[in-house]
N, C-alpha and C positions, 0 to 999 in steps of 0.2 A: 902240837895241836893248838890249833886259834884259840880262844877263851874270851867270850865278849864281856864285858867291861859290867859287873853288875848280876850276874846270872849266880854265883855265888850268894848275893845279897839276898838275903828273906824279900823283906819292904820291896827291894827293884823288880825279885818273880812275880807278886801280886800285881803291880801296876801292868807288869808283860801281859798277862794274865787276864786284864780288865782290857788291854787296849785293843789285845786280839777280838773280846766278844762281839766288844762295839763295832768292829771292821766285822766282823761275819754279819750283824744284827743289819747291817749297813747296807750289806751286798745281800742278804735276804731280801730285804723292802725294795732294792731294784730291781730285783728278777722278780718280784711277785708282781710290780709296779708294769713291768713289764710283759709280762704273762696276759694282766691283765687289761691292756693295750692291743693285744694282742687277739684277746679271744673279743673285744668291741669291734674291733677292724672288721674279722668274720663275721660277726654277726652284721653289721653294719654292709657288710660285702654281698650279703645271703639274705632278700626281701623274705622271704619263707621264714627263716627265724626270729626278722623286727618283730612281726605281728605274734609270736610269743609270750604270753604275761608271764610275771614272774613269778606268780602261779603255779605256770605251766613250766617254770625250767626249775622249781623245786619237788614237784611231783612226776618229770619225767627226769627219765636220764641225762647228762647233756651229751650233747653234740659235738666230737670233736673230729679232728683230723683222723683220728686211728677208728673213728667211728660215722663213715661218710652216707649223706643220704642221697639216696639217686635223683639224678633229674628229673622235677616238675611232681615232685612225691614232698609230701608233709607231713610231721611227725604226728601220729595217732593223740588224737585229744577228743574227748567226747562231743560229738556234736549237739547232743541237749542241754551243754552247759559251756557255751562261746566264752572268750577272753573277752576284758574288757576292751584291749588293745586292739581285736579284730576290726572294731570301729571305724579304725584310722586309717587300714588295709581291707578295705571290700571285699569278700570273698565271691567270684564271678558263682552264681545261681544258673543252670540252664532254666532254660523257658519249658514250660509245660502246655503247649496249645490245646492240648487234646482237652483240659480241664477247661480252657476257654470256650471251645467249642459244645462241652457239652450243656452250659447255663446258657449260650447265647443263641444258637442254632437251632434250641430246639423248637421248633416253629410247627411241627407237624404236629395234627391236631389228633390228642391221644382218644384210646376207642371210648370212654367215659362219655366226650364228648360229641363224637359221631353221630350217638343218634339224633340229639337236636340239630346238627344240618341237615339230616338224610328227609324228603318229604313224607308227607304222611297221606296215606288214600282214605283216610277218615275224614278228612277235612273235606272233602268235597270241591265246592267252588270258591271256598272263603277265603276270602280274603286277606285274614289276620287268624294266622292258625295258635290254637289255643292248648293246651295240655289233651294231651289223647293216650289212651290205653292203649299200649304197643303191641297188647295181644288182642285188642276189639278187631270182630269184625267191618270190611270196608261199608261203609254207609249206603243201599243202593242209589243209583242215580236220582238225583233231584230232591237231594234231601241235605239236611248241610245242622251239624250245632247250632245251637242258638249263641251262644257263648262264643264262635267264632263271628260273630253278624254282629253283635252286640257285646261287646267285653264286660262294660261293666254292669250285665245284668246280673241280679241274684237268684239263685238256684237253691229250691225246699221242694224236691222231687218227693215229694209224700209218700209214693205208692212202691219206693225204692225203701220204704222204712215200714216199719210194723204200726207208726203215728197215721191210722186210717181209720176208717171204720170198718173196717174187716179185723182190722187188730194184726196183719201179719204183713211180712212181704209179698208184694204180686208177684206172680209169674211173669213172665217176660222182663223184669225191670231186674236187670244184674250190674245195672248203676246209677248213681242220681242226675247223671245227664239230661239234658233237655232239647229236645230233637224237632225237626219243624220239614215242612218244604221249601226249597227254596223261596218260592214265590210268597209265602207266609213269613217265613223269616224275614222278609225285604219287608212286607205292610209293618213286621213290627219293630224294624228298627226305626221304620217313620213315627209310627207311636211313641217308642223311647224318646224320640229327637224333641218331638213337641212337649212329651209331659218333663224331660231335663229343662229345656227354658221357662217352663214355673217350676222345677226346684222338685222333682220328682223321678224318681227311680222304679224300674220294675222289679218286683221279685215272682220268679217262677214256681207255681206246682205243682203243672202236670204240663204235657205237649203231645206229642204221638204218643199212642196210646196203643201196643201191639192187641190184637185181635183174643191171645190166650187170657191177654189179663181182664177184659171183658166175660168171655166164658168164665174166668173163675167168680166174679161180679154175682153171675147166675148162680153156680152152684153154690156160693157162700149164701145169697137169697134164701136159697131152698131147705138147705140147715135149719133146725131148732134154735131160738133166739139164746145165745148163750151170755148175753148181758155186758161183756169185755166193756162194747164201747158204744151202746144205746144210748147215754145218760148224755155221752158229747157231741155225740153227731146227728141221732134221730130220737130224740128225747118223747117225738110226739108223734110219731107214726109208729105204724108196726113193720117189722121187716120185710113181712112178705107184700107190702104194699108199695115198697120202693119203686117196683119197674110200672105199675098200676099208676101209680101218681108222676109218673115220667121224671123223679129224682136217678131211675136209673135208667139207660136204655140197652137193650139187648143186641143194638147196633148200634155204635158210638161212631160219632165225629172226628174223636181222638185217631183212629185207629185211619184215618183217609189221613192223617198228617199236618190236618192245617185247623187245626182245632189247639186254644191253646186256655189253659186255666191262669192266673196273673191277680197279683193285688201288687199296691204302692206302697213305699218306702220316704220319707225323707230325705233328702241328699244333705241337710243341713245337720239331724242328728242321729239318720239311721233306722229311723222309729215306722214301725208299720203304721199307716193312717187308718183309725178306727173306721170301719164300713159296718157296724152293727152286729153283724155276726159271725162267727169263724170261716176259716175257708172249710167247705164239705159240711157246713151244716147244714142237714136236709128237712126243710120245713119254711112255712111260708114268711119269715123273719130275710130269708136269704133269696126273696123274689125283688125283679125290682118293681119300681113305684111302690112297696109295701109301706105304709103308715104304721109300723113296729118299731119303727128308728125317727131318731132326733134328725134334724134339719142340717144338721155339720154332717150327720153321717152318710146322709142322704148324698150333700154336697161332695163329699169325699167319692161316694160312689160316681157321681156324674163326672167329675174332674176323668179318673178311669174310663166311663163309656163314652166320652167325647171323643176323647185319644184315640180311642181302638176305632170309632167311628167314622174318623178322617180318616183314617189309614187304609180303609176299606174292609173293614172287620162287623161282621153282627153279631148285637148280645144275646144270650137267654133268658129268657123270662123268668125262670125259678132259681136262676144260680146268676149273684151279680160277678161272680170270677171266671167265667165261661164266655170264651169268645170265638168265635171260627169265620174265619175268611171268605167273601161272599162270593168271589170269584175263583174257590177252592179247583189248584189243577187235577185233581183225580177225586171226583166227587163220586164215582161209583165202583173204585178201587178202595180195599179194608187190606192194610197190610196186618203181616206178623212177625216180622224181625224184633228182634229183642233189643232192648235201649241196653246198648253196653259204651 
């Protein structure tokens, strides 16, 4: 039997011993070295695994030969929490048209809006249609808002409020609208026209005037004075004297449609122009030519009957806010439609 030279020796087994670890430690670090060359090649082989973080290949399995993933497939990673690496490898997004389509297209005009295109039969002939109750009835022919003729008039429908001298709401007034004839409404938007270039505005507070809200007129007359609203409106008559002294009449003007009651306003601050006494004060303070008023207020008042005077309008004599149309087209027709 052979015997190599030294195998005997202590000292010579240790160094055997030492020389072999280093030749294993040797050929370890090339196979690992290798290995490792190896699984870069595949990955570098496999676009699906670049985009990887390493992250993602410590918290998933990895990937190897005995462990193949199918064509155009990627290893499950959460989608609400991308790699950084995804970056640098785009992930193709399909398109979603149908979300484009539904902010850009939508052009059809939803029902909210509908009814402001749809016409309105309240408006009559006017020309510039103005807010209208969708549930009023249509205006009979030949009659038209004043508020569509005239935009920027101001409207204090007295008789739609309990602010009268009856103290309640009239009958027939189921809104503060302000209603005219045509032909009325045309004289008075000439009046507006003239009294805007000296810097004056109308405010309305009464116009057609239905026929029940007169009868009630009468029978509130005939009532026991119950005091509400004497002290403001007829401080110096008695009531039963209203229709006697022709403050009221038992057939009104109003009620033909072209009868309109009216004071001025400022355009500059808004401000009603003092005329001496209130609207619906009934007593001889509220005549004109009355010598109970200062000289501005007087002036205030004529500025008003000039206006309404060109325009083909005549005043009353006991009430300076009472105007009616000299060439009224239904002068022997009293309507009673209700102002809605």
């Amino acid at each position: 039997m052979v015997q190599y030279k030294g195998w005997d020796n202590p000292v010579l087994g240790v160094r055997s011993i030492k020389k072999q670890s280093i030749i294993a430690v040797v050929l370890s670090i090339f196979v690992i070295g290798w290995l490792a060359i190896s699984l870069e090649h595949q990955l570098i082989g496999d676009p699906s695994q670049s985009a990887v973080s390493s992250q993602d290949i410590v918290s998933e399995p990895l990937v190897t030969d005995s462990m193949p993933v199918a064509s155009g497939q990627t290893p499950d990673t959460p989608e609400s929490t991308p790699s950084p690496g995804a970056a640098e490898t785009p992930v193709p997004v399909e398109s979603t048209p149908e979300s484009v389509d539904t902010t850009s297209s939508s052009t059809e005009p939803t029902p909210a809006s509908e009814p402001a295109s749809q016409p309105s039969a309240t408006h009559g002939t006017a020309a510039s249609p103005g807010p209208v109750d969708p549930e009023a009835s249509p205006l009979p022919e030949g009659f038209v808002y004043i508020t569509d003729i005239i935009p920027d008039a101001r409207l204090e429908i007295r008789y739609a409020t309990d602010h009268n001298f009856t103290g309640q709401v009239v009958p027939g007034y189921l809104s503060g609208k302000a209603i005219l004839t045509c032909e009325a409404a045309n004289a008075l938007k000439k009046a507006a026209d003239i009294l805007r270039e000296k810097g004056y505005g109308i405010l309305v507070y009464d116009a057609y005037r239905p026929k029940q809200a007169v009868s009630y007129f009468i029978e509130w007359a005939e009532k026991p004075e119950d005091w509400k609203t004497k002290e403001e409106f007829y401080p110096d008559i008695d009531k039963q004297d209203l229709f006697k002294l022709s403050y009221l009449a038992k057939r009104s003007g109003h009620s033909r449609g072209s009868t309109i009651d009216l004071t001025l306003f400022s355009l500059a601050d808004g401000q009603l122009l003092d005329m001496g006494s209130p609207y619906d004060f009934l007593g001889p303070i509220s005549n004109h030519g009355t010598d109970l008023i200062t000289g501005a207020q007087t002036e205030n008042r004529n500025i008003l009957k000039n206006a309404m005077k060109a325009a083909g309008f005549k005043e009353l004599r006991t009430e300076w806010w009472h105007y009616g149309l000299a060439n009224e087209p239904y002068p022997d027709n009293y309507f009673d439609f209700p102002v809605q």
